[in-house]
N, C-alpha and C positions, 0 to 999 in steps of 0.2 A: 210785545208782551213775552214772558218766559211761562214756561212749563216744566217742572217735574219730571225724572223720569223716574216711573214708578224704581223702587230699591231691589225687586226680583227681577226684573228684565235689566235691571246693570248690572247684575253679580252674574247674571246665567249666559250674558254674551262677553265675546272676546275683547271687545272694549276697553275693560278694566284692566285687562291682562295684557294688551299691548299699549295704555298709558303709563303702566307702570313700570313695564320694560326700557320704553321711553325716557324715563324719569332715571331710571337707573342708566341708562346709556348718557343723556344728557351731565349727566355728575363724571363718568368716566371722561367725556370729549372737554368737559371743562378743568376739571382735577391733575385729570391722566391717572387716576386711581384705578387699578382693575377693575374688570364688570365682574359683580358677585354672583354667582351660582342662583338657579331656581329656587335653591331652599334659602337662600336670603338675602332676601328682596330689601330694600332700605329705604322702598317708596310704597305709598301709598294711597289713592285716590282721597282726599279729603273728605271724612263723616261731618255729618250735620247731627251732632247729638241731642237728643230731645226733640226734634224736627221733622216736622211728616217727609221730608226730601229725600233722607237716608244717605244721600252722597252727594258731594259737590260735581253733579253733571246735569245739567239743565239745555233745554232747548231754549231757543230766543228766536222769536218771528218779528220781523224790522216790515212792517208796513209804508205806504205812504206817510208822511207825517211825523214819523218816529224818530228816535235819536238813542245812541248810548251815549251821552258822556263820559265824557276821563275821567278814568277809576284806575285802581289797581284792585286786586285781586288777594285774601287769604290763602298761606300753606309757601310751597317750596315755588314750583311754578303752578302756570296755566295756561292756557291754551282754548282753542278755536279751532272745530272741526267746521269745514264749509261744506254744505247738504246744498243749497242755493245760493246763486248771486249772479242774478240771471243781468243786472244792470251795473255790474262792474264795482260795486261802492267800495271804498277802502276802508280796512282798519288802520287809523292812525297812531301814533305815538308819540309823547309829548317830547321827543328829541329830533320831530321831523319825517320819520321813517315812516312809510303808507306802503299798506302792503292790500295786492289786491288777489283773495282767491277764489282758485276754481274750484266746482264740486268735486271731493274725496282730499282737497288739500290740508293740514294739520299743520295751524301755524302756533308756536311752542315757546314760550319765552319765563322769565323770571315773573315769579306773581307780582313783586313790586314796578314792574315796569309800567307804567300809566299808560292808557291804550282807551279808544274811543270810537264810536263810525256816527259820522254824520248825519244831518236830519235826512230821511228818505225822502227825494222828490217825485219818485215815480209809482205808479200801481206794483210793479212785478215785486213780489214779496221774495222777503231774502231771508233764509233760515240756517241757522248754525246750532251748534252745539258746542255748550263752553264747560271746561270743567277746572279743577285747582286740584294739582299732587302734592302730601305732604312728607320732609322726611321723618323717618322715627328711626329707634337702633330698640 
């Protein structure tokens, strides 16, 4: 299942501030565009407007049983922060690629990249945090 995280505990940790950094780094490594200065920023965590979510960052708890399906993801990229995976499960992608992390890992890719984790066969529950950056000017 997924959770919320409340919209004042996203804005008031570093979180948002180092996805978006990220997001602007990731443009420059792809680009070769310079990185833009503090005062402007060209990324920014994706809003849920009208939405009690307040921003595209959600927790996701993978039980026994469970599965994500292949999706892609709204805004510029998205990403997977691993807090747990205690049984190794992969995130996959539908070009092959299985990528397997540890907790504090930050896996970062294009929102349209289709991505997925397997039905969960085991008790030890696996918890991430996913969230979508989008550009604006």
């Amino acid at each position: 299942f997924q959770l919320s995280v409340p919209t004042r505990v996203f804005e008031n940790s570093l979180t948002q501030a180092y996805l978006i950094h990220l997001a602007d780094y990731a443009d420059h490594v792809f680009t070769g565009e310079p990185l833009q200065d503090s005062m402007r920023r060209t990324h920014r965590v994706r809003k849920n407007r009208d939405h009690f979510d307040g921003y595209d960052f959600w927790i996701n708890f993978i039980k026994k049983g469970d599965e994500n399906p292949i999706h892609s993801h709204a805004g510029k990229y998205s990403g997977v922060i691993y807090y747990t995976n205690p049984d190794e499960e992969e995130t996959y992608f539908e070009d092959g690629l299985r990528v397997i992390g540890e907790p504090g890992d930050i896996l970062f890719f294009t929102s349209d990249y289709r991505h997925g984790v397997e039905k969960k066969t085991t008790k030890n529950e696996r918890i991430t945090y996913s969230f979508n950056v989008e550009h604006y000017q």
